[in-house]
N, C-alpha and C positions, 0 to 999 in steps of 0.2 A: 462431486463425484470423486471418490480416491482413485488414486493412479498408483498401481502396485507393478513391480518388480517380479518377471520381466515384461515390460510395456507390448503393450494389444498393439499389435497395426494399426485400428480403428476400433472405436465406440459408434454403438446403435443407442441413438437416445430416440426413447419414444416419448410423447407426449398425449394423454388422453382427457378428455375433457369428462368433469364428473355430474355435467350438468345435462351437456347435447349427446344422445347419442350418435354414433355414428362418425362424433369429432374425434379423430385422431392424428397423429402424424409422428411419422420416424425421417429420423435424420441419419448419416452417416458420419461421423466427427473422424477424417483421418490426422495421425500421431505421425504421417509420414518427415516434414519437417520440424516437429515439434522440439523444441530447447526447457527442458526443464530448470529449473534454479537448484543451486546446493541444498543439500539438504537443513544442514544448518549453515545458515549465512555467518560468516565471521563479523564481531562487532567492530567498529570502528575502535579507534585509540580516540580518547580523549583530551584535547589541546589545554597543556598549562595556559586559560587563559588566567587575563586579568580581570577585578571588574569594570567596566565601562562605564563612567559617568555619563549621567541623562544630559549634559551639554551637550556630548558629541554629534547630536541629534539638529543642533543648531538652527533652531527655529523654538523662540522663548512659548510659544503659543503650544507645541509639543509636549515641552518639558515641563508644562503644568499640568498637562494630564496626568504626571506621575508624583505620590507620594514620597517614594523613597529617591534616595541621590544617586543610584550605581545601578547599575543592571546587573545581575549574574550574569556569570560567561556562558549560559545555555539563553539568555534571552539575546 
């Protein structure tokens, strides 16, 4: 459900059933405490890592699971 600018006190959501007649039901959703998020979140800064050798893992039974010798700094 989009939430536009300037915010409703409260949303009626209704729900109706396409199967049972007679199945329905509304709710009241109040926006009275609500906290939205930014609207665009700012990205993090990305850390000069290093790569991390699969030793640092220190457990030899580990380090065989992996092919390569270094982790990238995202892994």
């Amino acid at each position: 459900i989009p939430i536009i600018e300037p915010l409703a006190n409260q949303y009626y959501v209704r729900a109706i059933s396409d199967k049972w007649l007679g199945s329905d039901t509304t709710t009241i959703i109040s926006f009275h405490n609500l906290i939205l998020p930014e609207r665009h979140m700012p990205h993090t800064e990305l850390l000069d890592l290093d790569p991390l050798p699969i030793t640092a893992l220190g457990n030899p039974q580990y380090e065989a699971l992996y092919k390569f010798k270094h982790f990238n700094p995202i892994q």
